[in-house]
C-alpha positions in Angstrom: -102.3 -14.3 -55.2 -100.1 -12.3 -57.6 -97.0 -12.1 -56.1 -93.9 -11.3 -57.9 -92.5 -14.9 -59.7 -88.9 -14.0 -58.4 -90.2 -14.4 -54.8 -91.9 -17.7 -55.0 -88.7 -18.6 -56.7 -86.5 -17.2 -53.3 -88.9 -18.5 -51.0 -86.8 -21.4 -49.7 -84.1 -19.2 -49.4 -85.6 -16.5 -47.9 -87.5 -19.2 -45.2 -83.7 -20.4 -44.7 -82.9 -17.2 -43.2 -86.0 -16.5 -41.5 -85.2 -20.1 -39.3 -82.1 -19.0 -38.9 -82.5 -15.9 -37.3 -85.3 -17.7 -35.3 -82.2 -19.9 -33.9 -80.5 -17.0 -32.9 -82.8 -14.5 -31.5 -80.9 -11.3 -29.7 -82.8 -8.5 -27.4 -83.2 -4.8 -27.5 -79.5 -3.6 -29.0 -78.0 -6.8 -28.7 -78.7 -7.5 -32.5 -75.1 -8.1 -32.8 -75.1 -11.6 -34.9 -78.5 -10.5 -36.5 -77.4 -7.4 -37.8 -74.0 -9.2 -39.1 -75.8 -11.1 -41.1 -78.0 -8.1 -42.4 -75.0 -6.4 -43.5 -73.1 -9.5 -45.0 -76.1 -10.3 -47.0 -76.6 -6.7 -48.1 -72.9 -6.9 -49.5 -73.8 -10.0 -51.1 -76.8 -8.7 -52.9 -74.5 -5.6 -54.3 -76.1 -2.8 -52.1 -74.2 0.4 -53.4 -74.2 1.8 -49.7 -73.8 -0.3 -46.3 -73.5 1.4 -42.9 -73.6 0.0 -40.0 -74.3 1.1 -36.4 -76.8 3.6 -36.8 -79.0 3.8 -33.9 -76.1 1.9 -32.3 -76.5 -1.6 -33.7 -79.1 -0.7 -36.9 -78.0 -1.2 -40.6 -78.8 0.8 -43.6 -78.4 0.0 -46.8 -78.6 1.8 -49.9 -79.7 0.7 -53.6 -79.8 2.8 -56.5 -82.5 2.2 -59.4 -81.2 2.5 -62.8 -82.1 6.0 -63.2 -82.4 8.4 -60.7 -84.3 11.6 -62.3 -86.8 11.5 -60.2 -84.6 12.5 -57.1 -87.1 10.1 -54.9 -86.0 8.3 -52.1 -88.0 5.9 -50.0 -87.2 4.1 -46.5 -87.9 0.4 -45.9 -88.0 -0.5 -42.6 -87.7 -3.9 -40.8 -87.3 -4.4 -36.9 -84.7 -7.3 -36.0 -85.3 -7.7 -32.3 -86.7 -10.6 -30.1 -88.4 -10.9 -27.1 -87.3 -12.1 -23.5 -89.9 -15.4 -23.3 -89.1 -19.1 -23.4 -90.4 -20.3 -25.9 -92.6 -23.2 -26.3 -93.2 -24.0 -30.2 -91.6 -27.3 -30.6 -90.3 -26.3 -33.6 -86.8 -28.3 -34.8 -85.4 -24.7 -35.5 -86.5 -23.3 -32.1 -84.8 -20.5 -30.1 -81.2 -21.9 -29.1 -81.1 -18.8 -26.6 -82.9 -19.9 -23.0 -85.1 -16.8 -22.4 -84.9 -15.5 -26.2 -87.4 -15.7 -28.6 -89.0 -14.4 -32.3 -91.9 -14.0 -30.9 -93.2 -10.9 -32.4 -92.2 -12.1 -35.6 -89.2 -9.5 -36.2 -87.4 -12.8 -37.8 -89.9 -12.6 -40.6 -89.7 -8.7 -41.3 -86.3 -9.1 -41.2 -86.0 -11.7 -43.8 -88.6 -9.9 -46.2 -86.9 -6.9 -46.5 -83.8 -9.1 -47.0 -85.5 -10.4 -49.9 -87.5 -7.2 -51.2 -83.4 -6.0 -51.1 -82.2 -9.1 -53.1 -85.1 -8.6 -55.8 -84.4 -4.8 -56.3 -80.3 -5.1 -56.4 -81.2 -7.6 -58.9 -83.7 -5.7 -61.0 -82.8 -1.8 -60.3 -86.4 -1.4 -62.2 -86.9 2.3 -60.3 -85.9 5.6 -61.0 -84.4 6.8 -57.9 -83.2 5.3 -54.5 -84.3 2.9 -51.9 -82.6 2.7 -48.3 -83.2 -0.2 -46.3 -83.2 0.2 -43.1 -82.8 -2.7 -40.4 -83.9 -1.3 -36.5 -83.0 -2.9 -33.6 -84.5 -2.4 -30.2 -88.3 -2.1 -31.0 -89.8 -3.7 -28.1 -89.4 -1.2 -25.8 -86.2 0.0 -26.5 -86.9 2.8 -29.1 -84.8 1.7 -31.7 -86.5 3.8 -34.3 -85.8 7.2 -32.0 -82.1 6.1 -31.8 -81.7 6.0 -35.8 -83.9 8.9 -36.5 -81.8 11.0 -34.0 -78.4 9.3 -35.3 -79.9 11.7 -38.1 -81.0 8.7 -40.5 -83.2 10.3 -42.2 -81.4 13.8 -43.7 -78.2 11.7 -44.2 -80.1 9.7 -47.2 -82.5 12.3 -47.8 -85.4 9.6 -47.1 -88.5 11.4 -48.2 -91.2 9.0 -47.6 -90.8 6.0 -44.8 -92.7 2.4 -45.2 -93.0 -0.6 -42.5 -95.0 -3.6 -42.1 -96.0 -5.9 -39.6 -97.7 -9.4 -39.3 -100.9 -10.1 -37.7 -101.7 -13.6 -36.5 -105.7 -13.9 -37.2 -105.5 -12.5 -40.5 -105.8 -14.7 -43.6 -101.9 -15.4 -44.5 -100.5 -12.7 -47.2 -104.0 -10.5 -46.7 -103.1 -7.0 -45.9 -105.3 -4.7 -43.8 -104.1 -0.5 -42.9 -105.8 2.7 -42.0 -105.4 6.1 -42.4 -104.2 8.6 -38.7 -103.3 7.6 -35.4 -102.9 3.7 -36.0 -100.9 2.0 -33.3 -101.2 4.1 -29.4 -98.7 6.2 -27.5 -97.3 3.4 -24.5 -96.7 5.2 -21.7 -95.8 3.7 -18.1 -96.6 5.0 -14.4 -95.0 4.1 -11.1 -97.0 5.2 -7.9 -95.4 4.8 -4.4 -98.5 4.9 -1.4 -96.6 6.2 1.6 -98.3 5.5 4.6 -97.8 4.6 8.8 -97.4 1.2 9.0 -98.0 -1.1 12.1 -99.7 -3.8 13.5 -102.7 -5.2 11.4 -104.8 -5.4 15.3 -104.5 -1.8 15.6 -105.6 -0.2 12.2 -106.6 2.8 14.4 -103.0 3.8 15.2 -102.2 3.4 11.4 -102.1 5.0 7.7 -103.1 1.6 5.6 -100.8 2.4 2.4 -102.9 -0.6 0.9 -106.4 0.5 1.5 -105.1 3.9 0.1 -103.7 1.9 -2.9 -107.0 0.2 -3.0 -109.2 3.0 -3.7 -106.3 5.0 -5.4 -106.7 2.0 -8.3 -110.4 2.2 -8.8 -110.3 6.0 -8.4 -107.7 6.1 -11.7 -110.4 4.0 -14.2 -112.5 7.6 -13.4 -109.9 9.1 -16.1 -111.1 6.8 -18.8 -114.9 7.1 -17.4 -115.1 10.6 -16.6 -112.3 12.9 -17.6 -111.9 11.3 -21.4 -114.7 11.4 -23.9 -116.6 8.4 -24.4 -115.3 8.4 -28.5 -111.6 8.6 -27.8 -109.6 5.6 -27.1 -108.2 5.2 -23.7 -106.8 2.0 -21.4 -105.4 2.9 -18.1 -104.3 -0.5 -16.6 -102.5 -0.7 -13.0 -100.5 -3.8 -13.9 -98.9 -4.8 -10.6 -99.5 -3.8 -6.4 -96.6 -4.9 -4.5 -96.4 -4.0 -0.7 -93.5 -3.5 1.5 -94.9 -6.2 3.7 -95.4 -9.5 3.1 -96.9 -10.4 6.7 -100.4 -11.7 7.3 -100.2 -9.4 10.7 -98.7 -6.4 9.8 -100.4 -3.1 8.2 -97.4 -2.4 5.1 -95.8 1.1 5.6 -95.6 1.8 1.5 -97.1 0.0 -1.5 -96.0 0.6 -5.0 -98.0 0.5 -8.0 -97.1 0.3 -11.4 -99.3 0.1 -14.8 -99.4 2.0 -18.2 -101.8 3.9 -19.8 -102.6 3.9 -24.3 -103.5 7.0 -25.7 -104.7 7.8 -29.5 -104.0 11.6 -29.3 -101.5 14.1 -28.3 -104.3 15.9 -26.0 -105.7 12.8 -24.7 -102.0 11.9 -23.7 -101.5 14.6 -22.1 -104.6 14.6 -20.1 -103.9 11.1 -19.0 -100.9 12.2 -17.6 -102.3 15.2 -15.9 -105.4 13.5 -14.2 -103.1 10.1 -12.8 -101.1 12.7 -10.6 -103.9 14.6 -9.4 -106.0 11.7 -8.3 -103.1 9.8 -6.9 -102.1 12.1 -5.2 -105.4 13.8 -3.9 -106.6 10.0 -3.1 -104.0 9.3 -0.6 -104.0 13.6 0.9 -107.7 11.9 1.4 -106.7 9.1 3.8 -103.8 10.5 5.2 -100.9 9.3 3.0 -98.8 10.6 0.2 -98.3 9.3 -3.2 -95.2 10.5 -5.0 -95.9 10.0 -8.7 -93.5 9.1 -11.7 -95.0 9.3 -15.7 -92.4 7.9 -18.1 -93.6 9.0 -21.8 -92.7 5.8 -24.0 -93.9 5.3 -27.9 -95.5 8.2 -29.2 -99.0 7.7 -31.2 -98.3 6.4 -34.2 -99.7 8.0 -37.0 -100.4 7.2 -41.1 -100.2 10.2 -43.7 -103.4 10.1 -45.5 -101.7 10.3 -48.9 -98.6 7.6 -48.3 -101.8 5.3 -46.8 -103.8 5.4 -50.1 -101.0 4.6 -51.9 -100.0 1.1 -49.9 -103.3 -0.3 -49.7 -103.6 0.3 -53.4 -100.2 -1.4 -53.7 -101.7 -4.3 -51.4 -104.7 -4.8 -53.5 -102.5 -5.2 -56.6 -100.7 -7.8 -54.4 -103.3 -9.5 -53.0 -106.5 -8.4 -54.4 -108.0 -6.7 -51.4 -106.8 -4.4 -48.3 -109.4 -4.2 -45.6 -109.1 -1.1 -42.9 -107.2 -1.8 -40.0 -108.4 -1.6 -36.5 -107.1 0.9 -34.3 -104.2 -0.8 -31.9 -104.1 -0.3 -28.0 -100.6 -1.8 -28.7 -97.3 0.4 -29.6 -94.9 0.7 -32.1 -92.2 2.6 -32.3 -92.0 3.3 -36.2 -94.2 5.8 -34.9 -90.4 8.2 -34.1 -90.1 7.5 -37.9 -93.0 8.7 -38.7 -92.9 11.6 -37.2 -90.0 12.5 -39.0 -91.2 12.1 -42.4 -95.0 10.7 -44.0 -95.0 7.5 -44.6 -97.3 4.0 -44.0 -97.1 1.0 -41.9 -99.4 -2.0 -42.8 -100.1 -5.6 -41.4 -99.9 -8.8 -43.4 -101.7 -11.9 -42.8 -100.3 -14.6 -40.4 -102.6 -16.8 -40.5 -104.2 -18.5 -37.7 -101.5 -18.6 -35.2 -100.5 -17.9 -31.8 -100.6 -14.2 -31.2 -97.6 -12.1 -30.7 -95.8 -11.8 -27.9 -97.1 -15.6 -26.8 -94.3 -18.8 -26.8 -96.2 -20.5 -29.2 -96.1 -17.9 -31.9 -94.4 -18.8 -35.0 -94.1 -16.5 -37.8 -96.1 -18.1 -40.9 -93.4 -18.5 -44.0 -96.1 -18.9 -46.6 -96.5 -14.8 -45.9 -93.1 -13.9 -47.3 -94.3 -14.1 -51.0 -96.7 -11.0 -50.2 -94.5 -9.1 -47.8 -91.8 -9.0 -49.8 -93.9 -8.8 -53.1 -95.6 -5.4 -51.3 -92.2 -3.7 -50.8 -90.7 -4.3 -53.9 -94.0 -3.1 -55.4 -93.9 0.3 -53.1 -90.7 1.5 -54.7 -91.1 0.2 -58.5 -95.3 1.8 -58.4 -93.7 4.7 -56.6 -90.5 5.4 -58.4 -91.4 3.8 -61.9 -88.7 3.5 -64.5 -87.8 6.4 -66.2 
């Protein structure tokens, strides 16, 4: 694989920092000790710009390439946060936080970009500017929002916007991406079945808020069967039922549903939303009952520019000597907010075969930093060459 020399030269010290952000995982905003060492380490390297605190507990950091005539500047992203699972790896650098864990492998983006930074302080072999940007809060927090709307993006003049992510099942330091709506909009429903409850002997003199919730559930997968059209990608999941009763003998008065629903499209989205109300809420009319309905919009769809795309996977192949095309991803990601803002690519590396995300077993695979950081430096010297 050609990777740049200078990172299989840094790759001890990049894994060093990789376990020890794995030691230390923090949650949502809390990236108080990661982002610390972000900043220190961007200080050390001789960043020209540091800032700290955008998007409350995000760090930027700013290098300039010997030249600037170009007037380009390019955004690096990296996501620092952890997950709330135990985990369960084993590992002699394992979480030292009960209930915290890398489990997503935010460690590992992390300490790439810390090393693509190192690599191009060092060099400066770029005519223009890179900004490095370290995002708390990406699982489920919207960390990218809260940095775009800090107004990231005019206060460096970013013009294009990369990211990357690993993906366990992949061969380690392959690269696969796709052009358009990439990762899906995550969106999250709460349903409340309000019915008369009563003795479970005497059905007849009751509203069952359960058999209601019962047939609302099967009567919502009609939105992916019959509303959407069978080519566009849709999951509506009703992810947990929990009644107001938990008596063998007695008919529950309310039952609350929750799930989520994935959309690829802005119009598909917006259907979703439309046709959950409606047949929650004409379900239960149906028996009787009322269901008071709540949509909370989370990640948008994320989406690739067509041009930005091209341009990574042919950095990838030159990298790694191939970039397949992605499959699209029910999952979220909130680099989607950035974007919106400006074109731009995200891309998955190999991790290997490992655990998947999100599991306590997962383990971010070191022998992928070579290609991850090899891929960024590469974005901004192939897209800003030397003057």
């Amino acid at each position: 694989m050609p990777v740049k020399n200078r990172f299989a030269e840094l790759l001890p010290e990049i894994t060093a920092w990789r376990r020890d952000l794995h030691e230390h995982p923090e949650i949502l905003f809390e990236t108080h000790r990661t982002s610390a060492v972000v900043a220190e380490k961007l200080k050390q390297f001789g960043c020209d710009e540091i800032v700290t605190g955008i998007g409350r507990t995000g760090v930027v950091g700013v290098i300039n390439g010997k030249t600037n005539t170009s007037g380009k500047v390019i955004g690096l992203r990296a996501d620092m946060d952890a997950l709330p699972i135990h985990e369960q790896t084993g590992l002699e650098y394992k979480s030292k936080t009960d209930g915290a864990m890398h489990a997503c492998g935010h460690d590992g983006h992390t300490a790439m970009l810390l090393g693509a930074a190192k690599y191009l302080s060092e060099t400066r072999n770029f005519d223009g500017k890179v900004v490095v940007i370290f995002q708390p809060a990406e699982e489920g927090g919207g960390g990218g929002r809260e940095m775009c709307e800090d107004g990231m993006m005019d206060r460096w003049g970013i013009q294009e916007v990369y990211g990357m992510h690993n993906w366990p099942g992949r061969p380690i330091g392959s690269f696969a991406i796709r052009t358009g709506a990439f990762f899906a909009a995550t969106d999250q429903f709460d349903i409340t079945i309000e019915g008369k409850g009563g003795h479970a002997a005497k059905p007849h003199e009751t509203v069952d808020s359960t058999l209601v919730a019962a047939h609302v559930v099967t009567a919502l997968q009609s939105i992916v069967s019959r509303n959407a059209d069978p080519v566009d990608q849709i999951v509506v999941s009703v992810t947990s039922i929990e009644s107001s009763s938990k008596a063998f003998n007695v008919i529950a008065q309310r039952v609350h549903l929750k799930g989520t629903v994935r959309t690829m499209s802005k119009e598909m989205r917006a259907l979703a939303e439309t046709r959950l109300a409606a047949i929650a809420e004409g379900t239960a009319a149906a028996f009787g009952a009322r269901a008071d309905v709540t949509y909370h919009k989370g990640y948008p769809v994320m989406v690739n520019s067509e041009e930005q795309t091209e341009f990574a996977a042919d950095v990838a192949k030159s990298v790694s000597g191939d970039c397949e095309e992605a499959p699209l991803v029910m999952g979220g990601e909130d680099f989607a907010y950035m974007l919106e803002e400006r074109p731009g690519a995200y891309i998955l590396v190999g991790n290997g075969d490992t655990a998947s995300v999100h599991h306590p077993e997962y383990n971010f695979s070191d022998e992928a930093i070579p290609a991850g950081c090899s891929w960024w430096a590469e974005i901004v010297e192939k897209r800003m060459p030397a003057a």
